[in-house]
Each structure stands twice: as C-alpha cells, then as structure tokens.
C-alpha positions as CSV (number, residue, x, y, z in Angstrom):
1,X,184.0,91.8,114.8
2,X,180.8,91.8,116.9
3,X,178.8,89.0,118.0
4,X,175.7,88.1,116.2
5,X,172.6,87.0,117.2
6,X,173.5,83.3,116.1
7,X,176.3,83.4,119.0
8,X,173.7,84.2,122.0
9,X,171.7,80.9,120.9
10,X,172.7,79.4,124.1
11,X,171.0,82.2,126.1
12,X,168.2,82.3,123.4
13,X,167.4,78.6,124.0
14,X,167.1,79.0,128.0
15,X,164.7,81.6,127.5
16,X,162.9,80.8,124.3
17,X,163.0,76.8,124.4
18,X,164.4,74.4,122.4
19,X,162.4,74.2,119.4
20,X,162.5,78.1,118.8
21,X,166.3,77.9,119.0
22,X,166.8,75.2,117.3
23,X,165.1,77.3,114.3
24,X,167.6,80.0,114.1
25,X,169.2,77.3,111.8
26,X,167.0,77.5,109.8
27,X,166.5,80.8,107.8
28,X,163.1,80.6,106.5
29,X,162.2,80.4,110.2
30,X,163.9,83.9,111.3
31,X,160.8,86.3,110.8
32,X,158.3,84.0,112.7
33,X,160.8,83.3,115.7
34,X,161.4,87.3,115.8
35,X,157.8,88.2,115.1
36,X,157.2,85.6,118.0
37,X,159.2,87.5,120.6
38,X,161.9,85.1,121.4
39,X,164.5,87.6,120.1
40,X,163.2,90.4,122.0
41,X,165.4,93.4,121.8
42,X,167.6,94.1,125.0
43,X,166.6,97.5,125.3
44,X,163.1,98.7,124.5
45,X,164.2,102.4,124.1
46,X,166.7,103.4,121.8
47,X,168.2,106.9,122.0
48,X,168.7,108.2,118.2
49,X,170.6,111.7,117.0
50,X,170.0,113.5,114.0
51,X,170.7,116.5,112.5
52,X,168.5,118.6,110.7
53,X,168.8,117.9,107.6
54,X,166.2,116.3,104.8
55,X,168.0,112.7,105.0
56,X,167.5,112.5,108.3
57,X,163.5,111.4,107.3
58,X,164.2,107.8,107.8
59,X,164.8,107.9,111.2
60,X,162.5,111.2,111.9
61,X,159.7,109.1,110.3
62,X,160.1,105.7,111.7
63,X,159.1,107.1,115.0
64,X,156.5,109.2,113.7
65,X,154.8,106.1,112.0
66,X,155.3,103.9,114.5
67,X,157.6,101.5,112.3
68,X,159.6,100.9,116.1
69,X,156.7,100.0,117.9
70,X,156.3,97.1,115.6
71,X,160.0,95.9,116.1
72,X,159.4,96.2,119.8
73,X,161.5,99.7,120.3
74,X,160.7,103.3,120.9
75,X,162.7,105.4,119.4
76,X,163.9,108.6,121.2
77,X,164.9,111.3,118.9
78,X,167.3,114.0,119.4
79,X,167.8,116.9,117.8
80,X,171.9,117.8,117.7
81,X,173.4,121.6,116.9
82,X,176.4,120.2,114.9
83,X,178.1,117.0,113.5
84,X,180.9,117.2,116.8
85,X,177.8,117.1,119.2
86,X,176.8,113.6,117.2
87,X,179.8,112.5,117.5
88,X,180.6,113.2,121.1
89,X,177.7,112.1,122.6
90,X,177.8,108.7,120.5
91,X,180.9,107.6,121.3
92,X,180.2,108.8,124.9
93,X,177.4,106.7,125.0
94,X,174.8,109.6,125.5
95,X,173.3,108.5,121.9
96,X,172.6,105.4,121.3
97,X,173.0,105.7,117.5
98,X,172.4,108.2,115.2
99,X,171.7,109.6,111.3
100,X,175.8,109.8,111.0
101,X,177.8,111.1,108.1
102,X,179.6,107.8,106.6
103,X,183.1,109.5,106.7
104,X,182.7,110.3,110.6
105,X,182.3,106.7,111.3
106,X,185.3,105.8,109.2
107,X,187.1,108.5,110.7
108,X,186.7,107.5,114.2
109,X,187.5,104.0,113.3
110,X,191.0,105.2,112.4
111,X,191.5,108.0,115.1
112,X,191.3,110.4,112.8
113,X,187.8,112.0,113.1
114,X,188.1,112.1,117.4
115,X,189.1,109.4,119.7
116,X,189.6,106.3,118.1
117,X,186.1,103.7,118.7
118,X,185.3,101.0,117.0
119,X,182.1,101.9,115.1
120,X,179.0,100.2,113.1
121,X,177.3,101.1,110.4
122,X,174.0,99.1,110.0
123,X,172.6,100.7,106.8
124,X,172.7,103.6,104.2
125,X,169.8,106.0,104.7
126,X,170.0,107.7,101.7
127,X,171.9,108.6,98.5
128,X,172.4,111.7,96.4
129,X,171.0,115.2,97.5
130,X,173.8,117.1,98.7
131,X,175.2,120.3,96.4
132,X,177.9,122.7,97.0
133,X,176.7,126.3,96.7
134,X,178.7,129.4,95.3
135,X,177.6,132.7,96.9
136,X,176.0,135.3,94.4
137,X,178.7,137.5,94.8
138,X,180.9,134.7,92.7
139,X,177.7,134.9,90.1
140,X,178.4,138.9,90.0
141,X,182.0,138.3,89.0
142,X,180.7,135.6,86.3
143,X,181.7,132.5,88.0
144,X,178.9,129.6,87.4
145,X,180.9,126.6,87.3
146,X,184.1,124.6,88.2
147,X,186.1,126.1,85.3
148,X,185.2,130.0,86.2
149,X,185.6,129.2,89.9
150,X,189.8,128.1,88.8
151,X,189.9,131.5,86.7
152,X,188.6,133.3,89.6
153,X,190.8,131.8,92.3
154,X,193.8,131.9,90.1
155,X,193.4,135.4,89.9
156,X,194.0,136.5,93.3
157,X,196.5,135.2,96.1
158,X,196.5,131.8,97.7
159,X,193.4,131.6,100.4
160,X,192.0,134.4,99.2
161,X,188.2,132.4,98.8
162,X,187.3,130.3,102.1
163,X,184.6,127.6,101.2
164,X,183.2,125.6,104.0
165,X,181.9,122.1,104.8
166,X,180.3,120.2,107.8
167,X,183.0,117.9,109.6
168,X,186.9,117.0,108.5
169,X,186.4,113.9,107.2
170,X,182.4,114.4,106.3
171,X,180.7,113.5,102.6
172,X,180.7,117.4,102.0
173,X,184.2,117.6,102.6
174,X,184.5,114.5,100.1
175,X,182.2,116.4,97.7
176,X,183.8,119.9,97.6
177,X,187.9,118.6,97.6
178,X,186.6,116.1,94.7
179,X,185.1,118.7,92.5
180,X,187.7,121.2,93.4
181,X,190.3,119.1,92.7
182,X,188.4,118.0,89.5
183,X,189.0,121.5,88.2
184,X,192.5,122.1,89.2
185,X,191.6,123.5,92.0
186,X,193.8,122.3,95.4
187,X,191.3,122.4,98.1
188,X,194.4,122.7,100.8
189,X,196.8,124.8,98.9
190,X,194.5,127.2,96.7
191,X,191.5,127.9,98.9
192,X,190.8,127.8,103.1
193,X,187.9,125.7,104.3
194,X,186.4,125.6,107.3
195,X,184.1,123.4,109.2
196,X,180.1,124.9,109.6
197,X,177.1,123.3,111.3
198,X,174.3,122.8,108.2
199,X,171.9,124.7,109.4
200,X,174.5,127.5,110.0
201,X,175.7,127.9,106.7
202,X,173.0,129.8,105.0
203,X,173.9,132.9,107.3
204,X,177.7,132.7,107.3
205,X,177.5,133.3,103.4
206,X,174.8,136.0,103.7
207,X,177.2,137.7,106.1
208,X,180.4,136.7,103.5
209,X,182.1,134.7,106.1
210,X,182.6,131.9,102.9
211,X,182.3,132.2,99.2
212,X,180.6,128.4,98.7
213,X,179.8,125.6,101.2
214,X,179.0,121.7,100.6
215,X,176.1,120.5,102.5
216,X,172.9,118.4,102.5
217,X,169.2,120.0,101.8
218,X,167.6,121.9,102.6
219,X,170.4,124.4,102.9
220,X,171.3,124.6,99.2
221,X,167.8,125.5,98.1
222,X,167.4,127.9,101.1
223,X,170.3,129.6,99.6
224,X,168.2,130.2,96.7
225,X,165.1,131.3,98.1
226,X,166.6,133.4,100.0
227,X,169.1,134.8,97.1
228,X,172.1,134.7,98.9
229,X,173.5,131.8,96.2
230,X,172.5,128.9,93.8
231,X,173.6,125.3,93.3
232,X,176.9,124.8,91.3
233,X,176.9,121.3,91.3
234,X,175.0,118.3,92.5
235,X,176.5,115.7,94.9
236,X,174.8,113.2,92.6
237,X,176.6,114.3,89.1
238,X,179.6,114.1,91.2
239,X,178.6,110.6,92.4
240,X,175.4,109.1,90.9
241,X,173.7,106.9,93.7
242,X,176.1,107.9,96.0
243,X,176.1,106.8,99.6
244,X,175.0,109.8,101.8
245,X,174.2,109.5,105.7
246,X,174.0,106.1,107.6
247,X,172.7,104.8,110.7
248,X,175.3,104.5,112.7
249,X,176.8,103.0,116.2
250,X,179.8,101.7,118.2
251,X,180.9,98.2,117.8
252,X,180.8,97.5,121.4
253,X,176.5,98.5,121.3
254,X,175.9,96.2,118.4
255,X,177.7,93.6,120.7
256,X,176.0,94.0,123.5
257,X,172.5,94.8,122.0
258,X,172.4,92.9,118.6
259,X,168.6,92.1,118.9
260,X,168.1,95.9,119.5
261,X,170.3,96.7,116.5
262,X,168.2,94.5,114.5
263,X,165.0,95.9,115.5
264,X,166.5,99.2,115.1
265,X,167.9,98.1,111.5
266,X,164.4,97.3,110.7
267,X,162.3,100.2,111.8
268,X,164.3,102.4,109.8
269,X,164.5,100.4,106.9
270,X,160.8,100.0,106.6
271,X,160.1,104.0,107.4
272,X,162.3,104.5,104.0
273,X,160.3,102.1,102.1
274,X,157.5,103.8,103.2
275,X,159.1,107.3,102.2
276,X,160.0,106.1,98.9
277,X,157.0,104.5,98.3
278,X,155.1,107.5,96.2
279,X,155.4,111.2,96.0
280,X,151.8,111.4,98.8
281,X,154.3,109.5,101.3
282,X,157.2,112.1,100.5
283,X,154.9,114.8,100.6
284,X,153.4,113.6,104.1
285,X,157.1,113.5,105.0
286,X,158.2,117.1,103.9
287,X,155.2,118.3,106.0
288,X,157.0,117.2,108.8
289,X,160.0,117.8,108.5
290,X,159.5,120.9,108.6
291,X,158.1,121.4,111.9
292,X,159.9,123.2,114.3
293,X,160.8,120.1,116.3
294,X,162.5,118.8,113.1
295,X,164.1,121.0,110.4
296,X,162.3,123.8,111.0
297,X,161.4,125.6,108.0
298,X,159.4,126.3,105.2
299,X,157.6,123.5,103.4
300,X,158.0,125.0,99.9
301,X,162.4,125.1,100.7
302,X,162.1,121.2,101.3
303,X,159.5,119.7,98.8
304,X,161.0,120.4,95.2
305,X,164.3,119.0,95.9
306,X,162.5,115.9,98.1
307,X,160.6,115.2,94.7
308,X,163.4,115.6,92.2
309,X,162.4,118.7,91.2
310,X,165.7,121.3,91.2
311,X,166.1,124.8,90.6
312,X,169.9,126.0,90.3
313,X,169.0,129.7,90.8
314,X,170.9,130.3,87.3
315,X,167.4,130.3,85.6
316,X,167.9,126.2,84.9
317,X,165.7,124.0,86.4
318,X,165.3,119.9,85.8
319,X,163.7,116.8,87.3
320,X,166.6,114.9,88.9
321,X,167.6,111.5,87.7
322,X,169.4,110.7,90.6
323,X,167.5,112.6,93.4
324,X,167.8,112.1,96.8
325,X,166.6,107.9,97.2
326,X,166.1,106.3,100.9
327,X,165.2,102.5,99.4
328,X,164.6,101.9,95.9
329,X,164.5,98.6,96.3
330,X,166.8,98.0,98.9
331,X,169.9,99.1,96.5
332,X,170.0,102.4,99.1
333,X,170.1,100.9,102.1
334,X,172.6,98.0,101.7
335,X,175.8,98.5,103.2
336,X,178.1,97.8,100.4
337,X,182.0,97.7,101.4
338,X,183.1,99.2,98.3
339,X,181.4,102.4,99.5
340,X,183.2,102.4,102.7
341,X,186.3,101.4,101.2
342,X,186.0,104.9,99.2
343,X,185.7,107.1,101.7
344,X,188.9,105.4,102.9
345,X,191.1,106.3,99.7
346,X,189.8,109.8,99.8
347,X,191.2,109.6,103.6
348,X,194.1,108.4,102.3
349,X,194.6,111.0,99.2
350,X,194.1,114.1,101.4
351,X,196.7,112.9,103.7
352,X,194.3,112.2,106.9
353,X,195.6,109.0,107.2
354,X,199.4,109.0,105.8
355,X,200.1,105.0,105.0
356,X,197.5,103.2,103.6
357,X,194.9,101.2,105.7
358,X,193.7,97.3,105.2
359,X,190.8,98.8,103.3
360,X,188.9,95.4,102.8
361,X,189.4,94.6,106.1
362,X,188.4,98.1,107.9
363,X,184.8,98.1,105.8
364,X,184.5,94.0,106.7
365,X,184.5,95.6,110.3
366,X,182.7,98.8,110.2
367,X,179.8,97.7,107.2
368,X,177.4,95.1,109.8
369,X,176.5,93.0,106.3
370,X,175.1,90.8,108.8
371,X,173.0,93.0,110.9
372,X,171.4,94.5,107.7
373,X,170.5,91.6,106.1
374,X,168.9,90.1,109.7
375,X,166.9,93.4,109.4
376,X,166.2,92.9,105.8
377,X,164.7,89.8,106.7
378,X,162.3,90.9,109.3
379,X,160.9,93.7,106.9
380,X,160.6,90.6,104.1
381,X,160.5,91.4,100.7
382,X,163.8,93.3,100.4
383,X,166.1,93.0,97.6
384,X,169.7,91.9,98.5
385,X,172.5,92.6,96.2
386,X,174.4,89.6,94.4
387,X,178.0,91.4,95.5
388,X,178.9,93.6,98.5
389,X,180.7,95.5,96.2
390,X,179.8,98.1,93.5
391,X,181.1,99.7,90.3
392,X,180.5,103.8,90.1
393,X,181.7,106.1,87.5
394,X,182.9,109.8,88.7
395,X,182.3,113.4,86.9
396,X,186.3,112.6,86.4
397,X,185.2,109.2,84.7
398,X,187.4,107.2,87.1
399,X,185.5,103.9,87.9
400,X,185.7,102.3,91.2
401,X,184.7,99.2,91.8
402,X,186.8,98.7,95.1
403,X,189.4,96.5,93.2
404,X,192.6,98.0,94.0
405,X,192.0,100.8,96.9
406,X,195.7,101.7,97.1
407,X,196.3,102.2,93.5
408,X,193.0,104.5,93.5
409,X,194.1,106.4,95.9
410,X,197.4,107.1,94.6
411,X,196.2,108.0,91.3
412,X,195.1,111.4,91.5
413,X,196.9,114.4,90.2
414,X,195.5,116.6,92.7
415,X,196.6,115.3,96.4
416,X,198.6,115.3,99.6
C-alpha cells in the first residue's frame, strides 16, 4: 500500500511546526491545517486525461470552475483519441491521472490490461449512463431486444454479427458480455467483438463495420439522431447505480504526491457536487461539454440523456430513475471495494485472468479508501458510507454483495 499523509508527519512538522503537526491527530483539525497551507500539495500542476465522453464532466468542470485553484492545483486537461492512449501515457508517466475506465485500472493491476503497474483509484466519477446500441439494420430484421438478438444470431453461422466495445477489460465490455450472456448469447463463441475508440463508433456502424457497440454518451443518442441505431438496453437496468469511470493513477504517484492526490481528490469531488447540484448546473455543464475543446458536438445530443431524459429511437421514451449521477450525496463518489471486487469476477468468468485473484486484497490495494475520505473531509459536508461494501441486484437477479467473489464468479452458465 501507499503512504499516507499521516506517514510524512515527520517532514510535515519540520516545515509546518509543531503544533500544526501535532493536529493531524486530531481529525476535527484536518480541514483547518490543510485550508492553512501546511499540507501544501507537492506539485501545483497536475496533468489530467480524459476522453470525450459526458462522464468525463467532473474533471472537465473542476478546471473550468476553478474548484483546483481552491485546493492549491491547476489542473491541465488533455484530451486523448482512445482508451490505449490513457493508458499508455499514465502508466508512462506522461498523465498524471486521468478519467479511467474502472476495469483498465484493475486490468493493469493484474497484467492483464498492458504492463502490469500498480494503480489507484481515488474516486468514482459517476454511475449509470452507458447503453449498448443495435444498428437499424437489426431493427429492419425485427430485432429490438436481447431475446430477438439470440433468434437472430442463432440463425446464421458463428461470428456472423461483430459488436464492438471500448477496451478488453473496459465497463462496456462488462456491459455487452453481461447482457449477451444474459440472453444466451456467448459473447466469445457466438459473436466477434472488437475494440473501438467512443467517439469512433458512431461511424463504424453507419459504414456496417459492427451490428451494436457498448459505450458511454453521447455516442448512443448520437446514434439516434443521426438514425443509424437506437438504445437496446441501459447500462443502468443492467446495473442500477453502477460504478462507471474513476479517477484514476499509479500507486507509486499517490506515494510520492499524497497531498497532491488529495487536493486532486477534492477538486473533483466538489466540481461533481456542483454538477449534481440542479438541472441549471447540468445545463451550464452540457454547454460545455460540447465545445470543440471538449466533446465536441451538438448540445441538443448531450442534454436529454445528462437530465434523465431518454429516447430509445423505438418510439419509447422515459425519465430515467437511475440516470447518469456524479455525487448524490457522496454514494457516487465513494470507492467501495465490493465494486472493484466485481470487475474482478467478471475478469475471472471471461477467462482474462485463469485462477482466481485475492479479490479482497487486490480492491484493499487499488480502492485509496483513505485518500477519498481525506478529500471528503476537505470538501466537508460529504456523506460516508457505514460499509465499504455494497449489495446490487442484476437484470439476471443475482445479488452481489462482495461476500464470496470466487463462488460468484464461478456461477454463471455462460463463461470461459
């Protein structure tokens, strides 16, 4: 594990005094030591990739609003062609941190996503608001759901309908094997996939290179606008409140630049309060986003999903339940190990890692619980959970609750 800040109070006494370090003791005394500068972050500017994508708004907007400047940061934000380039240049060191798919981190953990790194994840940024998207060509052969998708596919030879997501061991790719699989559909026997930038995938299916994808907005509702498809299924009704993107870092950074972590922690945690805040503030946000320098499109293809409002471009349309959140509360942003420790049996199911991992043990050292809540405490007035762990119920109805990981994983019908 990485050092926290409580290990540097040596350091932190030379430079601050006595009486300030004596009060990191003393946790009612951490916001007024910080806000007092004697836990200045290490580095004042912090590189930070993103891709675009409508999640990404935490970090986008923390910079925009100036939430860094008030930790003592500047963030530098860098727009990246492709999940690869994110991870490349993190674990290179290029990026200091980035808005990171959850699996990627876990992946590289293991070796199995890249080079293996020891890697951090300091918060959630969001949950819910991917979809996977059938092409209208499907819709033409009256395929609308899971259970017309399996009659199709049945119907024709093995590989005979390629569906794409973003990155090998990415939510999307989560997503789309979960629901195929949750229709009898085996995502690596029936089917091809293939890996596809986000904002690539709305032209590969108007040119037919792939009959559906899984990715994060606004790239389902541009399919619709643009009628080349229409949403066959939420992430969220395949997951309610499910974890999404996270902030994420190597180990060795956090180790060597925990006050900067911290700060960085906090100035994205607060722009997400401040997004979630009211539908004005995720209006603001939608406006830009979609400035060339961000997502780069139209504002109309990013507000109605940003307020809960969907479209499936079947003629149904519905106010969300479980839309895409960045705080409520806090619940969002909290980096709950039983999370983690999912992404780690799906690893485990699909054969990317073939004996199970010491799943407890692998989110204990990914999840920085303590970094968060250091963060948490800076904003003030942010809800922390009674448990790191959560229960979730599946389209499937399996519950997890991050009990018995290995068990989990081995009880699918559909796997490798």
């Amino acid at each position: 594990m990485s050092k926290t800040p409580f290990s540097l109070s040596r350091r932190q006494l030379l430079l601050a005094g006595a009486a300030v370090g004596g009060s990191y003791l003393l946790p009612g005394l951490h916001h007024a030591a910080w806000a007092a500068g004697s836990d200045a972050p290490e580095k004042t500017t912090v590189r930070v990739g993103f891709i675009p994508l409508t999640d990404c708004a935490p970090v986008v907007m923390a910079s925009l609003k100036g939430f860094d400047k008030k930790y003592g940061i500047t963030l530098q934000v860098s727009k990246e062609a492709s999940w690869a380039a994110v991870r490349d240049k993190l674990t290179s060191g290029e990026l200091d941190a980035a808005h990171v798919l959850y699996g990627m981190l876990y992946g590289l953990q293991l070796g199995v996503a890249g080079p293996q790194h020891d890697m951090a994840n300091l918060m959630t940024l969001n949950n819910n608001g991917q979809a996977i998207t059938l092409s209208n060509q499907l819709k033409a052969q009256n395929v609308t759901d899971a259970a017309s998708l399996k009659k199709a596919i049945d119907a024709k030879a093995k590989g005979s309908y390629t569906f794409a997501h973003t990155f090998p061991t990415s939510t999307h790719a989560m997503w789309l094997y979960y629901w195929l699989a949750n229709a009898g559909i085996d995502p690596f026997e029936d089917v091809r996939t293939v890996v596809v930038p986000p904002p690539q995938m709305v032209m590969n299916m108007k040119i037919g290179n792939m009959s559906g994808y899984c990715v994060g907005e606004p790239w389902n509702q541009r399919a619709i606008s643009d009628n080349i498809g229409f949403t066959a299924v939420t992430s969220q009704q395949i997951w309610p409140d499910h974890p999404e993107k996270v902030l994420g870092t190597r180990a060795q950074w956090v180790t060597e630049n925990p006050n900067t972590a911290r700060a960085l922690t906090a100035a994205v945690l607060e722009a997400a309060r401040w997004i979630d805040a009211s539908d004005d503030n995720r209006r603001e946000t939608v406006k830009a986003l979609a400035g060339r320098a961000w997502i780069n499109t139209k504002v109309e293809t990013l507000e109605g999903r940003m307020l809960g409002h969907y479209e499936n471009g079947l003629g149904q349309t519905w106010q969300d339940a479980h839309a895409m959140r960045f705080f409520h509360d806090g619940s969002v942003n909290f980096p709950y190990l039983s999370d983690g420790m999912w992404f780690l049996t799906q690893m485990k199911r699909w054969g990317l890692v073939k004996t199970d991992p010491d799943y407890l043990a692998v989110a204990r050292q990914i999840n920085r619980i303590d970094i968060y809540k250091q963060a948490a405490s800076a904003v003030g007035n942010v809800t922390l959970p009674a448990s790191e762990m959560r229960s979730s119920t599946f389209i499937d109805g399996k519950v997890w609750d991050g009990t018995d990981p290995a068990a989990y994983a081995a009880s699918f019908a559909i796997k490798r």
